[in-house]
C-alpha positions as CSV (number, residue, x, y, z in Angstrom):
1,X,264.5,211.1,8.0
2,X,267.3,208.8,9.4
3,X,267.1,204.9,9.4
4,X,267.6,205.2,13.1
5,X,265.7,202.6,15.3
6,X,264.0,204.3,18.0
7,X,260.8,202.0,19.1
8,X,262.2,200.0,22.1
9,X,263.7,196.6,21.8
10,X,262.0,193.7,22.4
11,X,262.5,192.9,26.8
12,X,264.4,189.7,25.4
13,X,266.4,190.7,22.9
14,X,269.7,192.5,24.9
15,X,269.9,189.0,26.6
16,X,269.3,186.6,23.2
17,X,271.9,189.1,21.7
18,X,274.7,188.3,24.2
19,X,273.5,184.8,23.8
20,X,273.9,184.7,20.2
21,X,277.6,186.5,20.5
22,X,278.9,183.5,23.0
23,X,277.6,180.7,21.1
24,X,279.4,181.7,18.1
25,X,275.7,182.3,16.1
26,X,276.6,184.4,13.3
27,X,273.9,184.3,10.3
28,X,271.4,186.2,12.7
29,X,269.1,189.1,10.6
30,X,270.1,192.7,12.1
31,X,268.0,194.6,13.3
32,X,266.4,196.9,11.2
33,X,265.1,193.6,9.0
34,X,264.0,193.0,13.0
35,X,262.3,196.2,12.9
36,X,260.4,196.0,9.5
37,X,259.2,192.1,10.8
38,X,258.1,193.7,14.1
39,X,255.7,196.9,12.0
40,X,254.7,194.1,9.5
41,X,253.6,191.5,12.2
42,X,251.7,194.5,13.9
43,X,249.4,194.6,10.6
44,X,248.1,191.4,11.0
45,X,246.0,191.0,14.3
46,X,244.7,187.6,14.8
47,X,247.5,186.1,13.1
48,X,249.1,182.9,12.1
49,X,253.0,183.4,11.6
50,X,255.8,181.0,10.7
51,X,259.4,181.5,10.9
52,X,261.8,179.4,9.3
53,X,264.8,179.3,11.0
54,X,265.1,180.7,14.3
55,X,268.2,180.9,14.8
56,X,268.5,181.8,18.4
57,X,265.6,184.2,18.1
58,X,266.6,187.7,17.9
59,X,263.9,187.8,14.3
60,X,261.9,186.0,16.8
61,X,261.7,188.0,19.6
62,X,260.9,190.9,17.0
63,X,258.1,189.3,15.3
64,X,256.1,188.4,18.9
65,X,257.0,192.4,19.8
66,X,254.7,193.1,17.3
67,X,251.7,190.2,17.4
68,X,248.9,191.1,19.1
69,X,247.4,188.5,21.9
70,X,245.5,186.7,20.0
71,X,248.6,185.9,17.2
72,X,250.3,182.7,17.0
73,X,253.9,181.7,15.7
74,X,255.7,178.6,14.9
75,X,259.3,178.9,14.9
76,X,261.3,176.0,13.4
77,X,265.1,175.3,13.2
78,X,267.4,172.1,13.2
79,X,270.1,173.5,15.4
80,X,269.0,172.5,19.0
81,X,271.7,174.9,21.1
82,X,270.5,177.4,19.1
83,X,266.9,176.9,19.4
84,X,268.0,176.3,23.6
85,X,269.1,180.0,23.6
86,X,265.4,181.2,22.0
87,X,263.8,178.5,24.4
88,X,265.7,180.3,27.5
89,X,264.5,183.5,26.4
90,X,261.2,182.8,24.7
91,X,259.8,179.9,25.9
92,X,257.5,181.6,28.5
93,X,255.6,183.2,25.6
94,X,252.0,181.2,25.0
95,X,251.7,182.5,21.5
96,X,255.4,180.9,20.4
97,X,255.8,177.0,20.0
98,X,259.3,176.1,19.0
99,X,259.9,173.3,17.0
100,X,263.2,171.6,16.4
101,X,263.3,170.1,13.1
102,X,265.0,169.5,10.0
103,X,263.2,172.5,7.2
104,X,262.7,170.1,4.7
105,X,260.7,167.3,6.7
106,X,258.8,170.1,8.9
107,X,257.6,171.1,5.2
108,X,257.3,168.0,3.9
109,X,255.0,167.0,7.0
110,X,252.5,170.6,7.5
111,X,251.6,170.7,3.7
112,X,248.0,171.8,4.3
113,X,248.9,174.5,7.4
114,X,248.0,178.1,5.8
115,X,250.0,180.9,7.5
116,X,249.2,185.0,7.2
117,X,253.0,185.9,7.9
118,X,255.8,183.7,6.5
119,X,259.6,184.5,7.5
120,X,262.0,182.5,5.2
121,X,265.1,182.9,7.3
122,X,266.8,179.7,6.0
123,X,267.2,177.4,3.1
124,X,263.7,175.9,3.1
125,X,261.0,177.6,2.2
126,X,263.7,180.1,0.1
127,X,266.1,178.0,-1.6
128,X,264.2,174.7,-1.5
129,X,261.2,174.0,-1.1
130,X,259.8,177.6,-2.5
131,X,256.6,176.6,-3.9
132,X,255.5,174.2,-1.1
133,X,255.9,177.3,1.3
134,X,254.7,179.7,-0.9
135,X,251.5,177.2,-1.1
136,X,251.2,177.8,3.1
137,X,250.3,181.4,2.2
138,X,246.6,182.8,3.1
139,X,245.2,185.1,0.3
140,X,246.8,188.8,1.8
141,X,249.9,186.7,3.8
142,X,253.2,188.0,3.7
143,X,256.1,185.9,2.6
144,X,259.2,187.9,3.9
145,X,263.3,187.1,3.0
146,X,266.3,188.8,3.8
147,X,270.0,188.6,2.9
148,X,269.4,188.9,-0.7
149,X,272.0,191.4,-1.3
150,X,275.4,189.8,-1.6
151,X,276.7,189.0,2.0
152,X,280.2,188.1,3.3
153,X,279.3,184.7,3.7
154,X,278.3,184.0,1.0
155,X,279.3,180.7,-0.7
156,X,280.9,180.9,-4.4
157,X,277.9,180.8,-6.4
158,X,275.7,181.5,-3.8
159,X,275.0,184.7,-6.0
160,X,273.2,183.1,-8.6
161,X,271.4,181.1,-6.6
162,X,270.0,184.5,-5.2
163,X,269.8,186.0,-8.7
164,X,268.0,183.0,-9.7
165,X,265.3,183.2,-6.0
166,X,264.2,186.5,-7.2
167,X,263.6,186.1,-10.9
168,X,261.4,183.0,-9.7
169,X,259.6,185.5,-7.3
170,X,259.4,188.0,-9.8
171,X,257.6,185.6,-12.6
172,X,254.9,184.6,-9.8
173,X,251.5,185.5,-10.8
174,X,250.3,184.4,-7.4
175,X,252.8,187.0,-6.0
176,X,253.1,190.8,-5.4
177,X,256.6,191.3,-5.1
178,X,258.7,194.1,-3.5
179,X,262.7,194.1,-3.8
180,X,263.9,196.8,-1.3
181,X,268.0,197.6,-1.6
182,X,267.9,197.9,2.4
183,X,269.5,196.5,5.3
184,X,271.0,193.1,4.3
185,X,268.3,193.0,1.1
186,X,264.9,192.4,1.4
187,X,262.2,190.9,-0.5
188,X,258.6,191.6,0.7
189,X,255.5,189.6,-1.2
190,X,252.1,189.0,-1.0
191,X,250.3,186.5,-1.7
192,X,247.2,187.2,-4.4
């Protein structure tokens, strides 16, 4: 077995990816996260899915590779260039809205929304904010982070911060908790 990817890429994402290099966007997932969010969003037909952060939406154009037609995502991120480049690319898409928003007040404003895929990709819903996210979770969701394995850019003290976000996911009762020591680090719940 290699950890090659060999499923094709999503039509979008060559174009998003050149994008992404030009406007200087740096903090985007790689792709075999990409992967693993295009087989998990695959397993839930019918589907409600939020992504925090889009970024310019290379995880994005991932996760509607793998919904089905009948699957809806909300994408959310405060950076409006960014979200412009995921708009260019992904707009078309009936099954994506794009929202450009600050995390915290997006949160603060959908608290009774229930979701059956969460992507943390950002501060809210990860570093702040964890249970009011975690709370958006439909019995069976999955609530999906990556970068949890010390990065470059990382701040100083950003690693217990990290340490910290797992232990909190790790003591969850409400949670069923994977830690996987792959790709950038990845932690894959679901919710009880």
């Amino acid at each position: 077995m290699n950890q090659d990817i060999n499923q094709p890429l999503p039509a979008a994402y060559l174009a998003i990816d050149e994008a992404t290099k030009a406007s200087g966007f740096t903090m985007a997932s790689d792709i075999s996260t990409c992967s693993l969010l295009k087989t998990l969003a695959a397993s839930k037909p019918g589907g409600r899915f939020l992504e925090l952060g889009t970024g310019t939406g290379l995880s994005t154009s991932w996760i509607l590779d793998g919904m089905d037609p009948h699957s809806t995502l909300v994408s959310i991120d405060h950076e409006a260039s960014f979200l412009e480049i995921a708009g260019n690319h992904l707009g078309g898409d009936p099954r994506l809205t794009l929202t450009h928003s600050d995390g915290e007040d997006w949160v603060n404003a959908n608290p009774g929304e229930k979701y059956d895929y969460i992507f943390a990709d950002t501060w809210h819903g990860k570093y702040l904010l964890l249970d009011e996210v975690l709370n958006m979770l439909n019995p069976g969701a999955f609530y999906i982070i990556d970068d949890m394995l010390p990065q470059p850019n990382w701040p100083e003290g950003h690693d217990k911060k990290a340490e910290k976000l797992i232990q909190d996911l790790d003591n969850r009762p409400d949670l069923i908790v994977t830690k996987q020591v792959w790709a950038t680090g990845i932690i894959l719940a679901v919710k009880r």
